[in-house]
MARMIDO-630355 format. One line per field, with one value per residue (C-alpha): residue number from 1; x, y, z; residue in one letter. Coordinates in nm, 4 decimals. Layout:
N
lovo: [NUM ...]
xx: [X ...]
yy: [Y ...]
zz: [Z ...]
lumpa: [A ...]
//
This chain:
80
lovo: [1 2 3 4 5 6 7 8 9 10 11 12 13 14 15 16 17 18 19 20 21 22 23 24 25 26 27 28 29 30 31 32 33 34 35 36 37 38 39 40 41 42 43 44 45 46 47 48 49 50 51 52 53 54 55 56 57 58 59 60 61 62 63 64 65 66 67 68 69 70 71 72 73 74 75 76 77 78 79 80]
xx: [0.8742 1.2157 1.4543 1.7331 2.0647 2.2992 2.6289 2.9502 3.2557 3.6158 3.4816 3.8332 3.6652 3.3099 3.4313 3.6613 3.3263 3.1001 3.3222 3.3755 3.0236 2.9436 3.2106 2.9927 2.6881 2.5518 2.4078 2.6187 2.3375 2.2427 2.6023 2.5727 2.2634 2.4174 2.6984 2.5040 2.2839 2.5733 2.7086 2.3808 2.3708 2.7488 2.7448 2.3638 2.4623 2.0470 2.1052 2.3921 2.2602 1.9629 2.1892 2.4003 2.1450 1.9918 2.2666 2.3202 1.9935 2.0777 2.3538 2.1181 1.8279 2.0427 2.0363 1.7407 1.3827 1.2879 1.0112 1.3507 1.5571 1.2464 1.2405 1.5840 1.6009 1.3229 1.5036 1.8012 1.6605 1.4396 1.7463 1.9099]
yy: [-7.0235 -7.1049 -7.0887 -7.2581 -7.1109 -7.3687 -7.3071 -7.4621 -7.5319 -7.7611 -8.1284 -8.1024 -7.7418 -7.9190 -8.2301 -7.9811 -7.8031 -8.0273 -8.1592 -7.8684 -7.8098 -8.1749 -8.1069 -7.7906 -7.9881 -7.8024 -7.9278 -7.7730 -7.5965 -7.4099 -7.3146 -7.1291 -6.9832 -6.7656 -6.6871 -6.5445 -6.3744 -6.2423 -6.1138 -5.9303 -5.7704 -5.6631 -5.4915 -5.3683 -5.0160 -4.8934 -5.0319 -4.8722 -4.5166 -4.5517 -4.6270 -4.3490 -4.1148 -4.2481 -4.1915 -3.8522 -3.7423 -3.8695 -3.6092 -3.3669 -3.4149 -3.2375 -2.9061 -2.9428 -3.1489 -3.4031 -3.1984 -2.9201 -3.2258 -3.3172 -2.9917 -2.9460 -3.2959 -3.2067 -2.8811 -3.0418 -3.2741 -3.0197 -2.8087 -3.1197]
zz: [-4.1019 -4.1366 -4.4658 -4.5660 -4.6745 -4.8527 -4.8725 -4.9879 -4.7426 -4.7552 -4.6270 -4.3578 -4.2743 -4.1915 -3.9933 -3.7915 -3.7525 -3.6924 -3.4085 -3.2473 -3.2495 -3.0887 -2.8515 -2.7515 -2.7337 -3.0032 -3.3631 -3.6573 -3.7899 -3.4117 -3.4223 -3.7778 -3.6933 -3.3733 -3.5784 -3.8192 -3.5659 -3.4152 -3.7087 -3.7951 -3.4434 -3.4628 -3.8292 -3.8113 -3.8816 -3.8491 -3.4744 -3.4440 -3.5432 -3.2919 -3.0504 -3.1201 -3.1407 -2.8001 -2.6540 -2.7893 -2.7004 -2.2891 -2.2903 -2.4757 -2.2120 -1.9618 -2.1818 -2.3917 -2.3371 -2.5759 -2.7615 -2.8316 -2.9792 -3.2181 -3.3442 -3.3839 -3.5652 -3.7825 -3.8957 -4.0355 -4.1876 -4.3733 -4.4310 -4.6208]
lumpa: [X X X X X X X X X X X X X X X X X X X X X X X X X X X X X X X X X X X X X X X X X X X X X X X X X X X X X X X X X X X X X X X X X X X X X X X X X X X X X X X X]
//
């Protein structure tokens, strides 16, 4: 199921908008929802940290096997 989010905008701002958008073949509201989506993707910090600790563990692979990084993992975080 879908929500709605409302929001409040200039009327110049949302006829510049909305153009654009027609100009792109795209409804206003498919526009807003990649941008948001987008946004999400780009400043998802939780994706960010798997990422980082994917690739972390690649370089690691070389030296270690993936049952050592566990371990190693698990020890910090019950030295914390």
């Amino acid at each position: 199921m879908s929500d709605q989010l409302i929001i409040r905008i200039d009327s110049d701002l949302k006829k510049r908008f909305k153009k654009i958008s027609q100009n792109e073949g795209k409804a206003s509201s498919q526009v807003v929802r990649e941008l948001i989506e987008n946004y999400v993707i780009e400043n998802n910090l939780s994706a960010y940290v798997d990422d980082l600790w994917e690739r972390i563990g690649e370089k690691l692979n070389k030296e270690f096997s993936v049952e050592d990084i566990d371990k190693i993992v698990d020890q910090v975080r019950k030295d914390q």
